[in-house]
C-alpha positions, 0 to 999 in steps of 0.5 A: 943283853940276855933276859930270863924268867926265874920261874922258867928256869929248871930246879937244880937242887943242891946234891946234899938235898937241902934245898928244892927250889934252887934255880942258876940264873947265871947259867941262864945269862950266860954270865962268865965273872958273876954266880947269881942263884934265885933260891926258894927255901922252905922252913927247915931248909937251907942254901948250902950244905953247912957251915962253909967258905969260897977262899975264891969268892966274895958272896952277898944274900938278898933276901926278897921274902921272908927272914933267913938266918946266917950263921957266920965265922968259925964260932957261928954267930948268927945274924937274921937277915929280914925281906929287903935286906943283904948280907955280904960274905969276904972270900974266906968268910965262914957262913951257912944260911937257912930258913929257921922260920915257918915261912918261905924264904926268896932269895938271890945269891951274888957271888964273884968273881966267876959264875962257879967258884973253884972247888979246891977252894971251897972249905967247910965245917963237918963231922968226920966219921973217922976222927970222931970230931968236927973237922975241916972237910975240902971238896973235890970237883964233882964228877958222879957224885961229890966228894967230900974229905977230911982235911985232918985224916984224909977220910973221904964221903961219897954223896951222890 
């Protein structure tokens, strides 16, 4: 059995500086087969870096504090997910949640199978600065910086 204290953890922003308070809470357990991330976002801020989809893992949301919104599939519906409730993603869902509120969201992601997912199954929705539109970007496994590519024109952007 292993024990931590989420406020003991340390912050792992996300790399696209879209959020602050993110803290790994799977790597903290040890676990091997479930991701969970303890998030505190502040209004304007979101979990990820846009509207995007694990083809390798299903992912839930429970939000603790506050009401996060999610945008969900390729026509970005939304849904407002409130304090006390979750919200569950298939693999291969498109969703981007976000704090559009002026509280503080608290939230804990779930997602499985495997505390990370696969980057070469990680796909997301983003403008590409060659093809002028918004396009399919993959992402490849961060070394220095990530990656990200165009899966249309095979344009490549750098973010440390």
């Amino acid at each position: 059995m292993e024990r931590v204290e989420i406020a003991e953890l340390e912050r792992e922003p996300h790399p696209m500086g879209v959020n602050r308070e993110r803290r790994d809470v799977g790597a903290a357990l040890g676990t091997e087969e479930l991701g969970v991330v303890h998030y505190e976002l502040q209004p304007g801020e979101q979990f990820s870096g846009g509207l995007h989809t694990h083809h390798d893992q299903e992912e839930a949301f429970y939000v603790v504090e506050g009401t996060a919104t999610f945008e969900h599939g390729t026509d970005e519906d939304e849904v407002e997910v409130e304090a006390g409730e979750v919200v569950h993603f298939e693999p291969g869902e498109f969703q981007c949640g976000r704090n559009r509120s002026d509280e503080p969201v608290v939230a804990v992601a779930l997602a499985a199978p495997g505390r990370r997912h696969n980057w070469e199954d990680l796909e997301s929705f983003a403008p590409c600065g060659e093809c002028g539109e918004v396009t399919s970007h993959g992402v490849r496994e961060p070394q220095e910086a990530f990656v990200i590519y165009c899966n249309e024109c095979g344009h490549e952007m750098e973010i440390a």
